[in-house]
PQR file with spaces between the fields and no chain letter, atoms N, CA, C, O and H, PARSE charges and radii, in Angstrom:
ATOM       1  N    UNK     1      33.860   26.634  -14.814 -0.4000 1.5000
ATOM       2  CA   UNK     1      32.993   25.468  -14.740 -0.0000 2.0000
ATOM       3  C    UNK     1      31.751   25.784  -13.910  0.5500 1.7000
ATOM       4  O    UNK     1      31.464   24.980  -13.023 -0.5500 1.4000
ATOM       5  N    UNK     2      30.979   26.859  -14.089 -0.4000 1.5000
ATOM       6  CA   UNK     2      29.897   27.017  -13.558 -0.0000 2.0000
ATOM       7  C    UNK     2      29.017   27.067  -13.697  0.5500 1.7000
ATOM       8  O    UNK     2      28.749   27.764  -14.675 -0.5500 1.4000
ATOM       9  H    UNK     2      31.212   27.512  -14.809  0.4000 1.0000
ATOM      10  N    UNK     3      27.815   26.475  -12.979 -0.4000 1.5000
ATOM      11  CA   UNK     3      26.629   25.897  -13.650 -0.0000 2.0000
ATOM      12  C    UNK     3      25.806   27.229  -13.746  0.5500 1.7000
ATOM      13  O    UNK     3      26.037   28.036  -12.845 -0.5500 1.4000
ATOM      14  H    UNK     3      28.032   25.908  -12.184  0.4000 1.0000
ATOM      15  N    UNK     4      24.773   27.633  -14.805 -0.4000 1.5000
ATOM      16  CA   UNK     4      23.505   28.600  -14.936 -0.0000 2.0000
ATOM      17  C    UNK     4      22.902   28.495  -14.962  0.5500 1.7000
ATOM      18  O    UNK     4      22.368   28.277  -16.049 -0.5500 1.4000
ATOM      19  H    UNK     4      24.585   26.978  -15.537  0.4000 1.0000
ATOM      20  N    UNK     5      21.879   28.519  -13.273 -0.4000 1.5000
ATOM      21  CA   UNK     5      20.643   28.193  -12.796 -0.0000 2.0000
ATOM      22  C    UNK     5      19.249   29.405  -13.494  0.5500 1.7000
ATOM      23  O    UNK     5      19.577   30.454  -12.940 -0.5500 1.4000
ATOM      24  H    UNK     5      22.313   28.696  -12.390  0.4000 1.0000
ATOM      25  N    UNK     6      18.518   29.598  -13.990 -0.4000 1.5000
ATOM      26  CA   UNK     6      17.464   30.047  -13.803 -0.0000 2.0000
ATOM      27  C    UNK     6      16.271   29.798  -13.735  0.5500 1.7000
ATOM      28  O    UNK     6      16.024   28.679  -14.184 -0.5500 1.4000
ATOM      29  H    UNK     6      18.252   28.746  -14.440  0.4000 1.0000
ATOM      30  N    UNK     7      15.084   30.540  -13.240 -0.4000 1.5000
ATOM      31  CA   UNK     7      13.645   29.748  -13.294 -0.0000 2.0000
ATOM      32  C    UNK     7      12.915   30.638  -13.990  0.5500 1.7000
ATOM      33  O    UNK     7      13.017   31.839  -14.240 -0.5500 1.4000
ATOM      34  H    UNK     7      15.284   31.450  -12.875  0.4000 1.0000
ATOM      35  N    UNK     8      11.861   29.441  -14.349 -0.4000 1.5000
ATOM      36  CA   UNK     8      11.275   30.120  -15.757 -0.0000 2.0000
ATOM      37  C    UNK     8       9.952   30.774  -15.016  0.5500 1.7000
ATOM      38  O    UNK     8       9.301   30.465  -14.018 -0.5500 1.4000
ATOM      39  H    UNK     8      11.778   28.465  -14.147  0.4000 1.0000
ATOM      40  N    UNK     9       9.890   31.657  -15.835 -0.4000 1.5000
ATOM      41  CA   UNK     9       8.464   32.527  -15.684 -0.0000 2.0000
ATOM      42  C    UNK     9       7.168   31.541  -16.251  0.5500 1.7000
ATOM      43  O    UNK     9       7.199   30.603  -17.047 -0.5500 1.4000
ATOM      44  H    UNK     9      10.419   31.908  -16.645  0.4000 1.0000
ATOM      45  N    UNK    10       6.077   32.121  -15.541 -0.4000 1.5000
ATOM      46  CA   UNK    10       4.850   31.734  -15.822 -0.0000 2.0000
ATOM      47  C    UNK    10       4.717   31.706  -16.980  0.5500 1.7000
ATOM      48  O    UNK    10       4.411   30.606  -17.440 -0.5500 1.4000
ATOM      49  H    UNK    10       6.052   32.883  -14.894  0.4000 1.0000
ATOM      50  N    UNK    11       4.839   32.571  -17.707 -0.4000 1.5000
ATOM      51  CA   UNK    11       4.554   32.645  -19.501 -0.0000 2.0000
ATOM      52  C    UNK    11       5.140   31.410  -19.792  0.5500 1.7000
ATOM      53  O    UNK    11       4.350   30.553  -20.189 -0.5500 1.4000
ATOM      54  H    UNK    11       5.087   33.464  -17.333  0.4000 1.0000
ATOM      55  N    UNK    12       6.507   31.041  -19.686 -0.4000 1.5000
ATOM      56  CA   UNK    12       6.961   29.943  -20.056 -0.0000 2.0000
ATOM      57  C    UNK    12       6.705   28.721  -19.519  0.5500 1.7000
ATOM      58  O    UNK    12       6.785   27.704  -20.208 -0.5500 1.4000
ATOM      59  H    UNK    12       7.148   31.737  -19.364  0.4000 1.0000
ATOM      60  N    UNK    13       6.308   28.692  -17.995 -0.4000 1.5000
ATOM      61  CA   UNK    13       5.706   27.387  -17.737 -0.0000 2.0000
ATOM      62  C    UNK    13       4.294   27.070  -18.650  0.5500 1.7000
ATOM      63  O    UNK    13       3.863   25.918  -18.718 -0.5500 1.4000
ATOM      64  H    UNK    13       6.242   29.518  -17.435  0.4000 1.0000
ATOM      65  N    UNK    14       3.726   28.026  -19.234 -0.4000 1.5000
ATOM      66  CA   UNK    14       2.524   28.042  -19.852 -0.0000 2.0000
ATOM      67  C    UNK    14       2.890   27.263  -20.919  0.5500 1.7000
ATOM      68  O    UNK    14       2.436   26.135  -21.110 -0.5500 1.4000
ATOM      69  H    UNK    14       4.076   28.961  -19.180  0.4000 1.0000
ATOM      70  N    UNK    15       3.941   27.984  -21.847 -0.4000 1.5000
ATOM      71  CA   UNK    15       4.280   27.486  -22.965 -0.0000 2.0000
ATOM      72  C    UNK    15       4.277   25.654  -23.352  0.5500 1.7000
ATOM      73  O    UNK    15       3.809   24.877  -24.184 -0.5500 1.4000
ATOM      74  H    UNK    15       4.310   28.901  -21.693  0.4000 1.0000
ATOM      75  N    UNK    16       5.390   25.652  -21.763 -0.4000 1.5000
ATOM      76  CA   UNK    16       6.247   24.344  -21.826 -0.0000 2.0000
ATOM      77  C    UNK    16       4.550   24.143  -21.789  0.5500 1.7000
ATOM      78  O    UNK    16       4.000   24.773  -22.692 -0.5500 1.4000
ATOM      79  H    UNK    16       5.771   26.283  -21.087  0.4000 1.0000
ATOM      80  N    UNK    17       3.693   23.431  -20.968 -0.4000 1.5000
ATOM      81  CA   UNK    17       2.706   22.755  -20.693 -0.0000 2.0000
ATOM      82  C    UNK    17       2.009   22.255  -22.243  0.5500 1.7000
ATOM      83  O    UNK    17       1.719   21.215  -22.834 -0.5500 1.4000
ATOM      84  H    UNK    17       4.141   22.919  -20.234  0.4000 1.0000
ATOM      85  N    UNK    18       1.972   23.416  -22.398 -0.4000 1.5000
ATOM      86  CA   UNK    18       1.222   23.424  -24.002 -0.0000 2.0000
ATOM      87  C    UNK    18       2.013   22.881  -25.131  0.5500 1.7000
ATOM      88  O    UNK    18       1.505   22.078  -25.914 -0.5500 1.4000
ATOM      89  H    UNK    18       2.207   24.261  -21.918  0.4000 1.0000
ATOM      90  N    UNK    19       3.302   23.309  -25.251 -0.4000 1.5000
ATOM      91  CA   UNK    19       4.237   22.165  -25.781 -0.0000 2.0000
ATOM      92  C    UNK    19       4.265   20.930  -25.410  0.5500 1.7000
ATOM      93  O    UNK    19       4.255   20.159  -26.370 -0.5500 1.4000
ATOM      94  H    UNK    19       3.714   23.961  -24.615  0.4000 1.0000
ATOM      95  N    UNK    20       4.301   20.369  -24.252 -0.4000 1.5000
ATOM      96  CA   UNK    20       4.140   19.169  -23.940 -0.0000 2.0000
ATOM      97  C    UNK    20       3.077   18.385  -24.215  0.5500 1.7000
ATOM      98  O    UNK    20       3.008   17.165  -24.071 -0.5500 1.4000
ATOM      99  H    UNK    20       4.309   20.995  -23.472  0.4000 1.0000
ATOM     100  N    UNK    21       2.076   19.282  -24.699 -0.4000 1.5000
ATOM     101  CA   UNK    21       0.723   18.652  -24.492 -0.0000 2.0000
ATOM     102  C    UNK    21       0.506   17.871  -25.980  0.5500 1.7000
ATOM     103  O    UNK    21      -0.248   16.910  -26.133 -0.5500 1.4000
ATOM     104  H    UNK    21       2.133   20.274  -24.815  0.4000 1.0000
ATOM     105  N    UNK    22       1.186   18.383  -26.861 -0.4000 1.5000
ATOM     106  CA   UNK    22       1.258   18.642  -28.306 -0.0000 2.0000
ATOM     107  C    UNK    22       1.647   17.667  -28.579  0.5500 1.7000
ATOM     108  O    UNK    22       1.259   17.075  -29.586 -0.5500 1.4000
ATOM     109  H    UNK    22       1.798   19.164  -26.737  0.4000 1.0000
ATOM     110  N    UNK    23       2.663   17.132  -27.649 -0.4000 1.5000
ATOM     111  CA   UNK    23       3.755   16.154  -28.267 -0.0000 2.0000
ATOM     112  C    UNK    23       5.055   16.564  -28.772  0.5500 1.7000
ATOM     113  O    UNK    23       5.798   15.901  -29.496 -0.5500 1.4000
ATOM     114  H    UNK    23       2.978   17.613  -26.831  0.4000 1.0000
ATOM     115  N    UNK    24       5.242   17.710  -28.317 -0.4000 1.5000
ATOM     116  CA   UNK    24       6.809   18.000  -28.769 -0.0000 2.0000
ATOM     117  C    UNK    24       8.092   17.747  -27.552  0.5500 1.7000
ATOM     118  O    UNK    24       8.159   18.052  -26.361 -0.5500 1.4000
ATOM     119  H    UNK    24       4.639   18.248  -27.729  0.4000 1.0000
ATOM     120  N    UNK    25       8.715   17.284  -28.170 -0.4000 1.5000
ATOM     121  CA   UNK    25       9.956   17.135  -27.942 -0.0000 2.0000
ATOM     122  C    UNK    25      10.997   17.360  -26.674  0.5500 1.7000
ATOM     123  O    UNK    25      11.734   18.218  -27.160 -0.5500 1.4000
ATOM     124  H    UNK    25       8.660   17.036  -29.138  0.4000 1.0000
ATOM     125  N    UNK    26      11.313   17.203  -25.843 -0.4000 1.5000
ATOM     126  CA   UNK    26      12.111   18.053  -24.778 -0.0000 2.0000
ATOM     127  C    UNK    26      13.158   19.366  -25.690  0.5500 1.7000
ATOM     128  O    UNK    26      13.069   20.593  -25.712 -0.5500 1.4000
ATOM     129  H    UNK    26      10.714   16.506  -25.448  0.4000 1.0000
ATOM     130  N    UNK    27      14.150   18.356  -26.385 -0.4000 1.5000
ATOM     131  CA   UNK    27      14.525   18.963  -27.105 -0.0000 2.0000
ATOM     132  C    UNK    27      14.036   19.973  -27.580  0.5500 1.7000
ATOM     133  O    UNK    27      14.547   21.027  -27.200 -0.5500 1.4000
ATOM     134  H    UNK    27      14.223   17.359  -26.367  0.4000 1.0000
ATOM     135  N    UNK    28      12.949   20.051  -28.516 -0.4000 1.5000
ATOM     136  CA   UNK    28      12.455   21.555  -29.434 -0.0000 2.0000
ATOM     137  C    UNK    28      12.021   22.289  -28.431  0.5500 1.7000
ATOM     138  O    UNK    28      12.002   23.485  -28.721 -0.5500 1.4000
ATOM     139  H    UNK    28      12.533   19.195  -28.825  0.4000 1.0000
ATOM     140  N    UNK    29      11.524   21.946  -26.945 -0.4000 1.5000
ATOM     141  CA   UNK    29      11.006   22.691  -26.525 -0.0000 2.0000
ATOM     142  C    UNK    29      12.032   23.891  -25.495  0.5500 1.7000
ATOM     143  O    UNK    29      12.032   25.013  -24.989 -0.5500 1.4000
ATOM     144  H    UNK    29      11.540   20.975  -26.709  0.4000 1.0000
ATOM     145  N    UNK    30      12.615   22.968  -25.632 -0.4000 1.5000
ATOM     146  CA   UNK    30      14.093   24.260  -25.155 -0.0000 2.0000
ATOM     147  C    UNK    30      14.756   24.192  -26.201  0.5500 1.7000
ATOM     148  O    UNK    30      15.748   23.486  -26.021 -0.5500 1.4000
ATOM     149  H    UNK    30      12.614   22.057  -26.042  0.4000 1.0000
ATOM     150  N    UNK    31      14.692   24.539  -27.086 -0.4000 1.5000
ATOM     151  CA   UNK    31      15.288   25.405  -28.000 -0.0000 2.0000
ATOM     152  C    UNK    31      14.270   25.980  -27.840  0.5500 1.7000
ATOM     153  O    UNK    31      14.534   26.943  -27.119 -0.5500 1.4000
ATOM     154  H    UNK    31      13.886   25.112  -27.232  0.4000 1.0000
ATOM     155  N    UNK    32      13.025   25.969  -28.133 -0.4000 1.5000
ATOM     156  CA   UNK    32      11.888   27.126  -28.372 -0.0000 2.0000
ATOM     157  C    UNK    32      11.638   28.015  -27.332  0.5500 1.7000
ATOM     158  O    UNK    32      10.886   28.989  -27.338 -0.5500 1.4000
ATOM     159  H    UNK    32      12.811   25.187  -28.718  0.4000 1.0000
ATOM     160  N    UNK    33      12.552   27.457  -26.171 -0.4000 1.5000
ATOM     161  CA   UNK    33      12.537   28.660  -24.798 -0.0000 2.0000
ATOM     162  C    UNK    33      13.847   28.807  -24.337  0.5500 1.7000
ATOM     163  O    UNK    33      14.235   28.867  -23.171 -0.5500 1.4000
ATOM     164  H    UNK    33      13.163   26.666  -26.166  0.4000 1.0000
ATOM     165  N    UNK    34      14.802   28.881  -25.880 -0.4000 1.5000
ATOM     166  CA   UNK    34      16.205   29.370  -25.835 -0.0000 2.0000
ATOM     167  C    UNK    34      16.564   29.165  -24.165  0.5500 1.7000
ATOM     168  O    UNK    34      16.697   30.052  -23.323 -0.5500 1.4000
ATOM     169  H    UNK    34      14.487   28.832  -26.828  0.4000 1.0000
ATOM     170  N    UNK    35      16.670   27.712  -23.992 -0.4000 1.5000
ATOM     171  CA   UNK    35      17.165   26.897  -22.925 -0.0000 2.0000
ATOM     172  C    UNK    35      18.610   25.970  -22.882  0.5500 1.7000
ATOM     173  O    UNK    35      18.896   25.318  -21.878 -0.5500 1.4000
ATOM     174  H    UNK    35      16.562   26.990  -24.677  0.4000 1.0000
């Protein structure tokens, strides 16, 4: 039962931002950063 912490790299905070910006999804957007 153990939780798997990691933090995302810059590239991917980039991503997320830009995904977010778009209008996508929480959802798609971790899948799209195999989250």
């Amino acid at each position: 039962m153990g939780n798997r912490y990691s933090q995302i790299s810059i590239e991917e905070r980039c991503e997320l931002a830009r995904l977010q910006a778009a209008g996508t999804s929480i959802r798609q957007i971790a899948a799209s950063l195999d989250r």
